[in-house]
FIRO-346718 format. One record per atom (N, C-alpha, C): x, z, y; atom name; chain. Coordinates in nm, 4 decimals. Each point is the difference from the previous one (the first is absolute). Layout:
REM FIRO-346718
R       east         up      north   site   unit
R          X          Z          Y     CA      A
...
REM end
This chain:
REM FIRO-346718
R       east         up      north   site   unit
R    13.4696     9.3584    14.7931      N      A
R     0.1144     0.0005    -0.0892     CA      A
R     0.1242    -0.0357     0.0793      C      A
R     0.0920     0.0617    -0.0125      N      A
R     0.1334    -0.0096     0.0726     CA      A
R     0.0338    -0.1791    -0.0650      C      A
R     0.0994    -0.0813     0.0936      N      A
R     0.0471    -0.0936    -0.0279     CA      A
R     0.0753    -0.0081    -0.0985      C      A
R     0.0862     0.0663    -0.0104      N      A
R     0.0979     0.0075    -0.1270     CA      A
R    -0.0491     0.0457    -0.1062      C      A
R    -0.0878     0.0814    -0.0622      N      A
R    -0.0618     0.0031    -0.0667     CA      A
R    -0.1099    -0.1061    -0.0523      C      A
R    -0.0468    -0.0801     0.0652      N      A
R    -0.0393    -0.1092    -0.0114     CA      A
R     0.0768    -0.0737    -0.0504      C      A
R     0.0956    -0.0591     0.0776      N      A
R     0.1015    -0.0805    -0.0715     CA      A
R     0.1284     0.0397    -0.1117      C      A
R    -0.0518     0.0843    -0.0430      N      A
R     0.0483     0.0856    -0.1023     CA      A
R    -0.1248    -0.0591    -0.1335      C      A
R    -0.0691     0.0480     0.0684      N      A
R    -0.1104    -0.0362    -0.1339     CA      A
R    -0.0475    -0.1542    -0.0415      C      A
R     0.0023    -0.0613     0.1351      N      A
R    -0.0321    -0.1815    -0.0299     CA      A
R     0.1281    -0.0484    -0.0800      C      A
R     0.1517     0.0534    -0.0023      N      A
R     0.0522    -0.0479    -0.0322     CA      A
R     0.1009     0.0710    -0.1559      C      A
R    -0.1284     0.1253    -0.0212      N      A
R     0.0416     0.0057    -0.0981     CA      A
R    -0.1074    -0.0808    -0.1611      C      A
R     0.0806    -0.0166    -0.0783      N      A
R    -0.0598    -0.0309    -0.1664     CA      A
R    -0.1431     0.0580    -0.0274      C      A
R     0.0397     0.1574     0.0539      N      A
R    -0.1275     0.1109    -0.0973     CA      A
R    -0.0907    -0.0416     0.1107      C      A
R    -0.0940    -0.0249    -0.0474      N      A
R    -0.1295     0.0484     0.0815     CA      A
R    -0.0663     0.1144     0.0473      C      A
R    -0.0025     0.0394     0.1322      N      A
R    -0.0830     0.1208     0.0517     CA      A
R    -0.0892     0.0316     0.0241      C      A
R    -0.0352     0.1274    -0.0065      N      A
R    -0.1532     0.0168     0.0475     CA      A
R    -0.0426    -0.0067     0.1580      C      A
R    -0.0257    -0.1517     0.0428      N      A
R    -0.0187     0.0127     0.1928     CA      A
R    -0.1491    -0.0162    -0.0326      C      A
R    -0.0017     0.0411     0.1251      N      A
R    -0.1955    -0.0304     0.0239     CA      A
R    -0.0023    -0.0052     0.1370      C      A
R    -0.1250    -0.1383     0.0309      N      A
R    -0.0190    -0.0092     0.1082     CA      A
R    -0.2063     0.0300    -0.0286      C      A
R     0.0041     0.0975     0.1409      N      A
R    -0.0845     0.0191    -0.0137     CA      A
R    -0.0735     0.0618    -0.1149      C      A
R     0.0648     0.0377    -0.0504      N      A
R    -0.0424     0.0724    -0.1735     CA      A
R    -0.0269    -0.1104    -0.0903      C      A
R     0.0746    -0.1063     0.0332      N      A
R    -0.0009    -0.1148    -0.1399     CA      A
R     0.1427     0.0141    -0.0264      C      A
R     0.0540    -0.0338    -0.0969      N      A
R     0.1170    -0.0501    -0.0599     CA      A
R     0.0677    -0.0997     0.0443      C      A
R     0.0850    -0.0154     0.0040      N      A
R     0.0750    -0.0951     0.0805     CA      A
R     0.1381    -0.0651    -0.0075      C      A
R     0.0815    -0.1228    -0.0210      N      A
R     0.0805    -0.0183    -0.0252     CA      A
R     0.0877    -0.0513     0.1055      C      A
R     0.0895     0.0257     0.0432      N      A
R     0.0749    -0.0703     0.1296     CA      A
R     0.0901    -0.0603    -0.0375      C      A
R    -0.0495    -0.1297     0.0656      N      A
R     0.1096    -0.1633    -0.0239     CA      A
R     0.0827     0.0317     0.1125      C      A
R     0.0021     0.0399     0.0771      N      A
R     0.1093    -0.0281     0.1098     CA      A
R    -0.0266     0.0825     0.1302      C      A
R     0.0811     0.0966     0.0880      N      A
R    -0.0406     0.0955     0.1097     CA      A
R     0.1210    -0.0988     0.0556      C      A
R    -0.0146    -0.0339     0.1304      N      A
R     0.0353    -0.0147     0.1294     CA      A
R     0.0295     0.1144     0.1072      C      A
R     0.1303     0.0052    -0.0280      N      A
R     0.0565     0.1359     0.1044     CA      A
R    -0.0398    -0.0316     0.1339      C      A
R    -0.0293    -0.0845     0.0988      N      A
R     0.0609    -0.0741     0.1145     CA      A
R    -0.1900     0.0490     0.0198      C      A
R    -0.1073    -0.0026    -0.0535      N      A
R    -0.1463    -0.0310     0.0338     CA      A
R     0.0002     0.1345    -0.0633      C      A
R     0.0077     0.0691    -0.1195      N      A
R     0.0023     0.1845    -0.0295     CA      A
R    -0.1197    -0.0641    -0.1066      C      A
R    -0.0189    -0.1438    -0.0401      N      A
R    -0.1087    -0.0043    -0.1293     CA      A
R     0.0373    -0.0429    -0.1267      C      A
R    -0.1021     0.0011    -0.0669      N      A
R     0.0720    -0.0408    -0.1129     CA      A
R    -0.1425    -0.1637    -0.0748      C      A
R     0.0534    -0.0364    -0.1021      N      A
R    -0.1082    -0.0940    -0.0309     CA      A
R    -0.0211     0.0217    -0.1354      C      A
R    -0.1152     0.0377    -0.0331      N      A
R     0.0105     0.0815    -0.1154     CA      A
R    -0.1813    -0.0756    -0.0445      C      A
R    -0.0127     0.0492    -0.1479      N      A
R    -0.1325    -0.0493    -0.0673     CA      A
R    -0.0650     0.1139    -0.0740      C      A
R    -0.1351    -0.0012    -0.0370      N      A
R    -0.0348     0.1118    -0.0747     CA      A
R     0.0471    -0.0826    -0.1594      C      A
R    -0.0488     0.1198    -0.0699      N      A
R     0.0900    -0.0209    -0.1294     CA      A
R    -0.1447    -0.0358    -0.0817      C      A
R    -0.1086    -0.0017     0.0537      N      A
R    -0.1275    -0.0442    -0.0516     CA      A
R    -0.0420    -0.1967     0.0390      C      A
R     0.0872    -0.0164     0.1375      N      A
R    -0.0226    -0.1240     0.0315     CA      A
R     0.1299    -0.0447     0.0651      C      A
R     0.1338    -0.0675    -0.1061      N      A
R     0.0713    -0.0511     0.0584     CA      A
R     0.0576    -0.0965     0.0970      C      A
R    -0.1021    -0.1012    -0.0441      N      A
R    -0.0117    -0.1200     0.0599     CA      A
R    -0.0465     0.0408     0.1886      C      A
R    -0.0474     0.0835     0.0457      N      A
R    -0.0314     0.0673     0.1390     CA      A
R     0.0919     0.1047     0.0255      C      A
R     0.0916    -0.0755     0.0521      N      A
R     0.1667     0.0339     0.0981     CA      A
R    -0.1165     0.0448     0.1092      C      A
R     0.0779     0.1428     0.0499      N      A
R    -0.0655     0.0345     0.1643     CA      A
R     0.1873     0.0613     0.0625      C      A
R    -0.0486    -0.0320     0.1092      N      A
R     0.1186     0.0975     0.1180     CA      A
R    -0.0830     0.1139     0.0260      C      A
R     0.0917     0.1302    -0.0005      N      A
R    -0.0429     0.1493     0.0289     CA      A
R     0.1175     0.0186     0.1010      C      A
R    -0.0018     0.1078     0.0709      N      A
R     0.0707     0.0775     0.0959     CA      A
R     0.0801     0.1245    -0.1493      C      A
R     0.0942     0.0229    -0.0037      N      A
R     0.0373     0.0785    -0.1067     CA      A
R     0.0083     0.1378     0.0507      C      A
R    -0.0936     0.0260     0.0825      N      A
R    -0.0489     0.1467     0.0170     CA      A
R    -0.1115    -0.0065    -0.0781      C      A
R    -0.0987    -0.1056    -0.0036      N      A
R    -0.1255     0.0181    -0.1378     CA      A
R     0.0535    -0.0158    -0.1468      C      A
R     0.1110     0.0152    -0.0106      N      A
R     0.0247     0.0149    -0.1534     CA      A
R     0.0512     0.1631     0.0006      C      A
R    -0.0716     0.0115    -0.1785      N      A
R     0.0545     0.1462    -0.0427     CA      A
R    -0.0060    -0.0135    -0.0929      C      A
R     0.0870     0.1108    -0.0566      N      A
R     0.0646     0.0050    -0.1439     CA      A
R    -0.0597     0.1973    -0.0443      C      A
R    -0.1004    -0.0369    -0.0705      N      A
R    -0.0735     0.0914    -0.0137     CA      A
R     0.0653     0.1370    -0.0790      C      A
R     0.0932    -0.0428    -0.0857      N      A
R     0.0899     0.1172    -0.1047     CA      A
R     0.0589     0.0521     0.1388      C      A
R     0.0538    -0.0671     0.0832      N      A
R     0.0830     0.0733     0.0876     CA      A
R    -0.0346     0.0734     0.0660      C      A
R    -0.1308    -0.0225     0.0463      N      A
R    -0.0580     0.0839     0.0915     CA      A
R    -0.0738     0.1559    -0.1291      C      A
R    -0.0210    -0.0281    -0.0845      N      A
R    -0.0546     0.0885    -0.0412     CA      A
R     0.1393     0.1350    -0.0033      C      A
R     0.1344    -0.0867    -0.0555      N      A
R     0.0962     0.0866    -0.0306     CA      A
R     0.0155     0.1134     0.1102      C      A
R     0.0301    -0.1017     0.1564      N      A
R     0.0389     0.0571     0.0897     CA      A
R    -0.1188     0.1380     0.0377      C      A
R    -0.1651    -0.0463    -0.0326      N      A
R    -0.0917     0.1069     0.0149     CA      A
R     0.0457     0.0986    -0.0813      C      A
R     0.0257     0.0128    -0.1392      N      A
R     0.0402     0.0753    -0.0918     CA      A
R     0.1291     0.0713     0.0492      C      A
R     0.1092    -0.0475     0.0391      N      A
R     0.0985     0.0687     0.0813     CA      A
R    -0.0351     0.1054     0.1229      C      A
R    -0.0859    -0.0899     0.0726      N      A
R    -0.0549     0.1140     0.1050     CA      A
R    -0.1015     0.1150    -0.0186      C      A
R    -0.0120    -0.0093    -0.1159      N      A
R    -0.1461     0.1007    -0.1334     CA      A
R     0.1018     0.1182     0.0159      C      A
R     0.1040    -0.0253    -0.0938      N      A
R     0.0950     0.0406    -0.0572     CA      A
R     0.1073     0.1059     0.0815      C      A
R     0.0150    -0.0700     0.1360      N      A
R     0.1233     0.0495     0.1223     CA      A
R    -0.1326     0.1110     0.0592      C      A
R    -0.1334    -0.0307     0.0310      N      A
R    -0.0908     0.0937     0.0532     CA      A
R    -0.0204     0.1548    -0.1046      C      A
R     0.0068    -0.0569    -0.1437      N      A
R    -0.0104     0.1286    -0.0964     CA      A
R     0.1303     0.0715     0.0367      C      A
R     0.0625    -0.0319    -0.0438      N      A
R     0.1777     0.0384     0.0473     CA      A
R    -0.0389     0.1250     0.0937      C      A
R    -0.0356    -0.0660     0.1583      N      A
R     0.0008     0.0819     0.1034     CA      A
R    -0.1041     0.1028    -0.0139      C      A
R    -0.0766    -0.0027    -0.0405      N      A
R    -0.1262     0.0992    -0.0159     CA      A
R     0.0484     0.1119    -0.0859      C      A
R     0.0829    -0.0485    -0.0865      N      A
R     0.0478     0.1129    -0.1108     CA      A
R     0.0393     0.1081     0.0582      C      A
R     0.1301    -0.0446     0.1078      N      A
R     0.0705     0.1007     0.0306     CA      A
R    -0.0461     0.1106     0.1411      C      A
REM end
């Protein structure tokens, strides 16, 4: 997960869909200076872990961006 996007999402209200490791996940706080963040699953709060915020993903996004590249490949085939 890009940094700013991270700290976009720890510090917004709404809650997002992150997953580490394909759990759910909430991020208390990313550290620009180390590239992690300190985040909990949303099944066991009380167990704070540090991740590298390349293992976080935000699963809608990635699906969108697949769906975009679905989409730009039909495009080209058409013509």
């Amino acid at each position: 997960m890009d940094t700013n996007r991270a700290i976009e999402i720890a510090n917004s209200p709404i809650m997002a869909d992150v997953k580490y490791n394909g759990v759910p996940v909430y991020i208390q706080h990313v550290d620009e200076a180390q590239e992690t963040a300190r985040i909990y699953s949303l099944a066991e709060p009380d167990q704070e872990i540090e991740v590298p915020l390349r293992s976080l993903a935000e699963p809608t996004m990635a699906m969108e961006v697949e769906q975009m590249a679905c989409r730009a490949t039909d495009t080209d085939s058409e013509g």
